[in-house]
C-alpha positions, 0 to 999 in steps of 0.5 A, a space after each residue: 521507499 526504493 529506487 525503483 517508484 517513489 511511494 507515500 505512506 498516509 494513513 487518512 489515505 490508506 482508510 479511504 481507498 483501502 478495503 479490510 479484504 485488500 488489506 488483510 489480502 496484502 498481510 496474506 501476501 496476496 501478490 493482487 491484493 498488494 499491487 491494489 493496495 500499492 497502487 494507491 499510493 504511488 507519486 509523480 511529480 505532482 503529488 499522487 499518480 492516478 490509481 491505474 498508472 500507479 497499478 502500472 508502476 507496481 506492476 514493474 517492481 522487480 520481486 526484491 523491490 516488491 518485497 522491500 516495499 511491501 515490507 516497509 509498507 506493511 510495517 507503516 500500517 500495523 502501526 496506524 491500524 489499531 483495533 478499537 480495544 474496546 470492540 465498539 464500532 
């Protein structure tokens, strides 16, 4: 996604690891709400860094690059995030 980290969108992640308040935190703009949920999603060499390391790697964006992934991010997941229509759960 930038130069800066490399950062890997999964859905069936994002559904394990991230809570609605993160989430909604994140759609708000919360700057911890998004380093937490980032954090989840960081990669190294090997696949995905652990969550601290990955807070850390966040943590150094600079504030373009933030908003660049956050952007891109967020656009990933309204789309795999659909509320069930029909209301049940």
């Amino acid at each position: 996604m930038t130069d800066a980290i490399a950062l890997k969108f999964d859905q069936t992640r994002l559904k394990k690891v991230v809570t609605l308040d993160d989430l909604i935190g994140m759609q708000d703009g919360d700057l911890r709400s998004i380093r937490r949920v980032l954090g989840n999603f960081v990669l190294n060499g090997e696949g995905y860094m652990p969550y601290e390391d990955g807070l850390k790697a966040v943590g150094g964006l600079t504030v373009e690059q933030l908003e660049e992934v956050t952007a891109t991010f967020l656009g990933k997941t309204e789309e795999s995030i659909v509320p069930n229509p029909s209301g049940a759960v």
